[in-house]
C-alpha positions in Angstrom: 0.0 0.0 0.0 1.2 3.6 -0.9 -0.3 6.0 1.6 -0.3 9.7 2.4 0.0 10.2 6.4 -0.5 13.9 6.1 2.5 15.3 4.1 4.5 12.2 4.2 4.7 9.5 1.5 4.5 5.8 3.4 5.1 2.8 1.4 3.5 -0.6 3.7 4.6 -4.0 2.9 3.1 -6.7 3.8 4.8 -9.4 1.5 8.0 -11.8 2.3 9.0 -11.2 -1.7 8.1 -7.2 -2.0 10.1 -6.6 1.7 13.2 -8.9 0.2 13.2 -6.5 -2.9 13.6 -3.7 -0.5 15.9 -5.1 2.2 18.6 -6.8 -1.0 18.2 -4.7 -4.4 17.2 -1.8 -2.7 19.5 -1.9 0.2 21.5 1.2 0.7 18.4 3.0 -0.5 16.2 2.1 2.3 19.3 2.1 4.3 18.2 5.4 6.7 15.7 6.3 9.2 13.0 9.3 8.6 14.0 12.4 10.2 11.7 13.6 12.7 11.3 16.0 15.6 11.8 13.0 17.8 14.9 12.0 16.2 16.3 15.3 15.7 15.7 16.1 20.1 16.2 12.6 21.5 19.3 11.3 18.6 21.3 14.2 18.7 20.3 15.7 15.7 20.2 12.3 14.4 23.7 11.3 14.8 23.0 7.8 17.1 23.2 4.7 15.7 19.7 4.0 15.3 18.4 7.0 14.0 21.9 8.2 11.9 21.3 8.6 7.9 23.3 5.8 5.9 26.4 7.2 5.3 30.3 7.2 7.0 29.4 8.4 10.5 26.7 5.4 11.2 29.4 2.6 9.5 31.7 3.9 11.9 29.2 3.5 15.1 27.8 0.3 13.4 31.2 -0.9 13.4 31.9 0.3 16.9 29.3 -1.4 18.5 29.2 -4.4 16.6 32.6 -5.4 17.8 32.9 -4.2 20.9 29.7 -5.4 22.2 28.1 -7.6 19.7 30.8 -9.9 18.2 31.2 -13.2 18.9 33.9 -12.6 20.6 32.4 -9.7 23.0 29.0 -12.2 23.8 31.6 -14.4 24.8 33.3 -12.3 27.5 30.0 -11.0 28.6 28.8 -14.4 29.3 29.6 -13.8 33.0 27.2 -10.2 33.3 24.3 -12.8 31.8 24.8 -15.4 34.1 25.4 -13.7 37.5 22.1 -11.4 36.8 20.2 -14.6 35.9 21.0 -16.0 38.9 20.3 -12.9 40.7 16.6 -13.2 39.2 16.6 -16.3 40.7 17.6 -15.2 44.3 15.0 -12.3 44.2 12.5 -14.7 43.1 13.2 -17.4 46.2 13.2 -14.5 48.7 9.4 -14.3 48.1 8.9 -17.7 48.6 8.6 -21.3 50.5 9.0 -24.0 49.2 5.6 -25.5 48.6 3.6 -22.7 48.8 2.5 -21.0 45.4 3.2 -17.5 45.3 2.0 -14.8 42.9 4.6 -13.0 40.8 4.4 -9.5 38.2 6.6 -11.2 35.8 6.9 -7.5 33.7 9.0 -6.0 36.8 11.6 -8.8 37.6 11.9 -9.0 33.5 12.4 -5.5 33.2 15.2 -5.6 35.8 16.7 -8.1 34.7 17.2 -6.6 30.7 18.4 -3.1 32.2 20.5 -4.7 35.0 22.8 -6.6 32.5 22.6 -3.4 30.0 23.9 -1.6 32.9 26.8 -3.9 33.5 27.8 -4.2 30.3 27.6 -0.2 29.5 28.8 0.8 32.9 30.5 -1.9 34.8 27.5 -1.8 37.4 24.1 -2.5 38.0 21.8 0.9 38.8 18.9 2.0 39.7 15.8 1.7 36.7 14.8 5.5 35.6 11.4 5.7 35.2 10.7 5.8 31.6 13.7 7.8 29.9 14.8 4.7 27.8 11.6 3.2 27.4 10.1 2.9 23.9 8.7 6.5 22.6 7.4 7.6 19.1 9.9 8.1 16.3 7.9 10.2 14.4 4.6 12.0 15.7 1.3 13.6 14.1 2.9 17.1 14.3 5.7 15.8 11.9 2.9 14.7 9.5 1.1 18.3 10.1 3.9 20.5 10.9 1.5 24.0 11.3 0.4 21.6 14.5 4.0 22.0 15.8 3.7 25.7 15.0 0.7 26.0 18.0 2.4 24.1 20.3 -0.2 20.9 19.7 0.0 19.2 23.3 3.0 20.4 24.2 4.9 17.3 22.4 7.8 19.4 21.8 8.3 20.2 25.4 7.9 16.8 26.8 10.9 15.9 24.0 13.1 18.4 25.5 12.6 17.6 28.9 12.8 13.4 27.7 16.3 14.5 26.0 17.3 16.6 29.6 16.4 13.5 32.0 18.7 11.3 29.4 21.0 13.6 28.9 21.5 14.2 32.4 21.5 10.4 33.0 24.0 9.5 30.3 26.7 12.4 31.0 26.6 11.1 34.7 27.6 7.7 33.5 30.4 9.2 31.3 31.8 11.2 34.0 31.5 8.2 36.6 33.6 5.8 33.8 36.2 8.9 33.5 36.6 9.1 37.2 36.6 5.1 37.6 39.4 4.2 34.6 41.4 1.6 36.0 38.6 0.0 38.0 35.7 -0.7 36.0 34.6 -4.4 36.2 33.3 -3.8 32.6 34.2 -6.7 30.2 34.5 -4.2 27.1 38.1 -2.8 26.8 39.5 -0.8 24.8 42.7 -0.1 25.9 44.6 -1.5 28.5 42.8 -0.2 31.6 40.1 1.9 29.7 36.6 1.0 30.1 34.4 1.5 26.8 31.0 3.1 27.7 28.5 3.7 25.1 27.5 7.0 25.2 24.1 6.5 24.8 22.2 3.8 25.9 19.4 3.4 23.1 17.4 -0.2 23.4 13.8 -1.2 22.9 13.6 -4.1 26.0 12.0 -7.5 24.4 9.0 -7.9 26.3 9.7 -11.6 27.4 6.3 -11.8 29.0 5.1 -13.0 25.8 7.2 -16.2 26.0 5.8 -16.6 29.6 2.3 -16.0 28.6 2.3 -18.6 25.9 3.8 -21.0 28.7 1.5 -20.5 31.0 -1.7 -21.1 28.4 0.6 -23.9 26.7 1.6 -26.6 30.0 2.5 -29.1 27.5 4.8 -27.4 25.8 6.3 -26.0 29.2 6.3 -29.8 30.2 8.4 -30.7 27.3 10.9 -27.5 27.4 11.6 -28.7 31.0 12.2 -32.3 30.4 14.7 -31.1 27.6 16.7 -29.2 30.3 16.5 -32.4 32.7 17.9 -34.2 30.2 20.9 -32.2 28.7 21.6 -30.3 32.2 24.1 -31.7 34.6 21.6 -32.6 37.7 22.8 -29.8 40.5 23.8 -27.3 37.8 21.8 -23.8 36.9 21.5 -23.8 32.9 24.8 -21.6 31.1 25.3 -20.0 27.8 27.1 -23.0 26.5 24.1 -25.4 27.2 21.6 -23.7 24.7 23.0 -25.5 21.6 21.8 -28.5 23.5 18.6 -27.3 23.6 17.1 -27.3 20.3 13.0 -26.8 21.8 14.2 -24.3 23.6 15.2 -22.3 20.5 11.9 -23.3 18.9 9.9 -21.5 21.5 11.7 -18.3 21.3 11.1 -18.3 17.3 7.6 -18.9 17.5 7.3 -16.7 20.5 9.0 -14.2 18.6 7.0 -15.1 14.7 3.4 -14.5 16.8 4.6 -11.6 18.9 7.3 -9.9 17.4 8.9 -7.0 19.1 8.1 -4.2 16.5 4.7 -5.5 14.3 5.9 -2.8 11.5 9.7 -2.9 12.6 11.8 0.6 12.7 10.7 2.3 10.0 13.4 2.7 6.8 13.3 5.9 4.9 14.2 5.8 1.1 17.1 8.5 0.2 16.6 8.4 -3.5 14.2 7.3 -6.2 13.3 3.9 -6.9 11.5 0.6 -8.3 9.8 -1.6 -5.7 7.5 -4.3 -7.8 7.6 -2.3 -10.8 6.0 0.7 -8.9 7.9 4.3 -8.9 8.6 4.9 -5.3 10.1 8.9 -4.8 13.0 10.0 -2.4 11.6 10.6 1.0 9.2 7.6 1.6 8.7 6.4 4.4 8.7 2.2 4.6 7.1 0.3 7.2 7.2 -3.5 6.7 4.3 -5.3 8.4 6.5 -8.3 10.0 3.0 -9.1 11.7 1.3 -9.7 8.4 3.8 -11.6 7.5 4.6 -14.2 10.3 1.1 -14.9 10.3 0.4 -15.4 6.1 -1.6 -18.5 5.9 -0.3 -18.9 2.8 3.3 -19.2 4.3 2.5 -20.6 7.7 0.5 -23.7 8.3 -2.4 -22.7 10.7 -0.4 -19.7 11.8 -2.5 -18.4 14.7 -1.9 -21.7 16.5 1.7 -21.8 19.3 3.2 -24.5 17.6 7.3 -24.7 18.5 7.9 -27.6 16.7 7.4 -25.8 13.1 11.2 -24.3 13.6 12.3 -28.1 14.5 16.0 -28.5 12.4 15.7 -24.4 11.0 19.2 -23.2 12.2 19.9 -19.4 12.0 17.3 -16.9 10.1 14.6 -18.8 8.4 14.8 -18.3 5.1 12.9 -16.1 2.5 12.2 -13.3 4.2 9.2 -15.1 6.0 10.9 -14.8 9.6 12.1 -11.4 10.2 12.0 -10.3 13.9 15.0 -8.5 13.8 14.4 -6.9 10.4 16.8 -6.9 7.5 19.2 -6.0 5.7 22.0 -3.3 6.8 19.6 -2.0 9.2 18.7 -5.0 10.7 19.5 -5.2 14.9 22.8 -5.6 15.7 22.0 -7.4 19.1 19.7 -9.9 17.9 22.5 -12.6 19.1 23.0 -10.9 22.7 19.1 -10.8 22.7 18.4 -14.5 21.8 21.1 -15.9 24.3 19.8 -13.8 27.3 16.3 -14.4 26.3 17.0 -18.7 26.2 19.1 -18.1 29.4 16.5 -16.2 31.6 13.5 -18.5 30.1 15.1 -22.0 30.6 16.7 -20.8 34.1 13.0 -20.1 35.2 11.9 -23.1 33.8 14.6 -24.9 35.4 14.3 -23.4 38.5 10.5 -23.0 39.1 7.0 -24.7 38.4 4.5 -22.6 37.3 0.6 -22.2 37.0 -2.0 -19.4 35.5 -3.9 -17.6 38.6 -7.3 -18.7 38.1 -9.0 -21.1 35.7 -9.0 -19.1 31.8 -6.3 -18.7 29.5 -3.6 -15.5 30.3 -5.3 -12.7 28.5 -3.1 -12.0 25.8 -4.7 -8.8 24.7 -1.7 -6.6 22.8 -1.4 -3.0 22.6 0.1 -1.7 19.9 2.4 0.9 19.0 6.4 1.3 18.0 6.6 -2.0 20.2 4.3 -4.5 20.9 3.1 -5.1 25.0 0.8 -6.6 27.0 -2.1 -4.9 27.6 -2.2 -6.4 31.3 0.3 -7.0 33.4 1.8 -10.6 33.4 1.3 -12.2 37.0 1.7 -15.8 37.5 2.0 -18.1 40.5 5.0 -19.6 41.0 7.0 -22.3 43.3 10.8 -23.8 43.6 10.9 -27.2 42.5 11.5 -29.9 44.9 14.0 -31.4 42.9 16.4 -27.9 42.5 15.9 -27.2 46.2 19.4 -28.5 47.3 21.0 -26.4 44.2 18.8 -22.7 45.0 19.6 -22.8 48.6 23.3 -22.4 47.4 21.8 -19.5 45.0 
């Protein structure tokens, strides 16, 4: 579809074939992000990695970031921050329990921690207290960039709550950087960049995965749950908590975070692409300027591509290694825009899921399914808050009183 959204051309695919001819021949064209107020207050004038034009200055933050934090080699060393915060999940979960009792649980909170503990570590050496808000998803582009005369009149005050966003992370950030300056020599940060020299990124830009999704399908699935656990019991030394290096044994395990991931993906439309020059996409004459949203939802859930695609069904990935092919799986987008940290984020996600299945039993509160009611916006969330009972299991007793 080729739309108007006031001033602003938008192009909306829908198709595995149309959004490969824009993510391979089209490429470096589709390569950049729209500008927007947003971008231009909250990216420093668009010069972060996520919101930088294609050009020299985001190749050299791409390539900044994707070895010092994303390379094999950098998940590797960081392998310790994911394990000591997992098991720190752990010990905060215990502390509000027995051991036969069930107990209710807000999954979203202990989640949440856990996702901007290990940032934290891995940016900053240290955990840190959560800041309400400042990093959490926000618009990239608004209906005053679509009407601009709405800007002009001040339309509810969005350009003030920017500024005063970009302050509070501004303020947030710079404390960081001066903390890392005054701490050289004594960070406990794995990233190093000179002997001595702690890397911090200077801004800390993520969109959290909402895990509760993969807890809410578990919870409405106990079969599958059933048969995730009894693939840990079976490839996990008995008295060991699950490690990084144990989730190439557990192939199921990976199948539930794909289909998790195919029925809920993180952003339904992805991070919207911007074209910088004229082009062909399916014969059609698409102009400079347009904006591209690709409709991953639509597209994970094409009966014509997916065998009864509205139904949880793990064992559809069964024997797929790495990114399923033809464009029909694409959680993580494409292309040279695609998310660098798609490997950091499918390793913490199978560590934190299969340590709490490990670790835990679970039930649903109540007798119906776990309302999985979505709201939607530049990510996809829950529109109620995931609470679950919970319990140690007898058999892992001997191992989490040593937690």
């Amino acid at each position: 579809m080729y739309l108007y959204f006031g001033r602003r051309p938008v192009l909306i695919v829908s198709s595995p074939s149309i959004a490969q001819q824009c993510f391979s021949k089209n490429d470096i064209i589709f390569a950049n992000r729209p500008e927007s107020h947003a971008t231009k207050i909250l990216g420093y004038n668009n010069t972060t990695l996520g919101f930088s034009p294609y050009g020299a200055h985001w190749k050299s933050l791409h390539r900044l970031i994707t070895i010092q934090v994303f390379s094999s080699a950098s998940l590797l060393y960081s392998t310790g921050i994911r394990a000591e915060e997992t098991r720190l999940l752990v010990k905060r979960l215990l502390q509000g329990s027995n051991q036969t009792a069930w107990r209710k649980v807000n999954l979203n909170s202990f989640l949440f921690q856990l996702v901007y503990d290990v940032v934290m570590v891995m940016v900053a050496g240290k955990q840190g207290s959560i800041v309400d808000n400042i990093f959490g998803p926000s618009l990239i582009i608004d209906i005053c960039d679509y009407v601009p005369l709405l800007r002009w009149v001040g339309f509810r005050g969005m350009e003030k709550k920017l500024v005063n966003l970009h302050q509070r992370r501004d303020s947030f950030l710079q404390g960081l950087v001066n903390e890392a300056r005054d701490n050289i020599g004594r960070s406990r940060s794995f990233f190093l960049i000179e002997e001595n020299k702690t890397f911090v990124q200077e801004l800390i830009h993520t969109t959290t995965l909402e895990w509760s999704g993969l807890c809410h399908f578990f919870l409405n699935h106990p079969h599958e749950l059933e048969k995730a656990r009894n693939e840990i019991d079976n490839n996990i030394t008995h008295g060991k908590l699950l490690k990084d290096s144990d989730l190439p044994k557990l192939p199921f395990l990976r199948c539930i975070l794909n289909e998790t991931l195919r029925l809920y993906p993180v952003g339904p439309l992805l991070v919207p692409h911007s074209s910088s020059e004229d082009c062909k996409v399916e014969g059609f004459d698409i102009p400079r300027g347009t904006t591209l949203l690709v409709n991953a939802w639509e597209i994970h859930r094409d009966r014509k591509l997916w065998e009864e695609p509205e139904i949880f069904k793990p064992d559809r990935f069964k024997g797929i290694e790495g990114v399923f092919d033809g464009f029909r799986f694409i959680p993580f987008g494409m292309g040279r825009r695609a998310c660098p940290g798609s490997g950091m984020a499918m390793r913490l996600m199978g560590l934190a899921l299969g340590t709490l299945i490990q670790c835990f039993e679970w039930e649903r509160e109540g007798h119906g399914l776990v309302d999985l009611e979505e709201v939607c916006g530049l990510t996809l969330s829950k529109a109620k808050k995931l609470e679950a009972l919970y319990r140690p299991r007898p058999s892992m007793m001997n191992l989490l009183s040593q937690v």
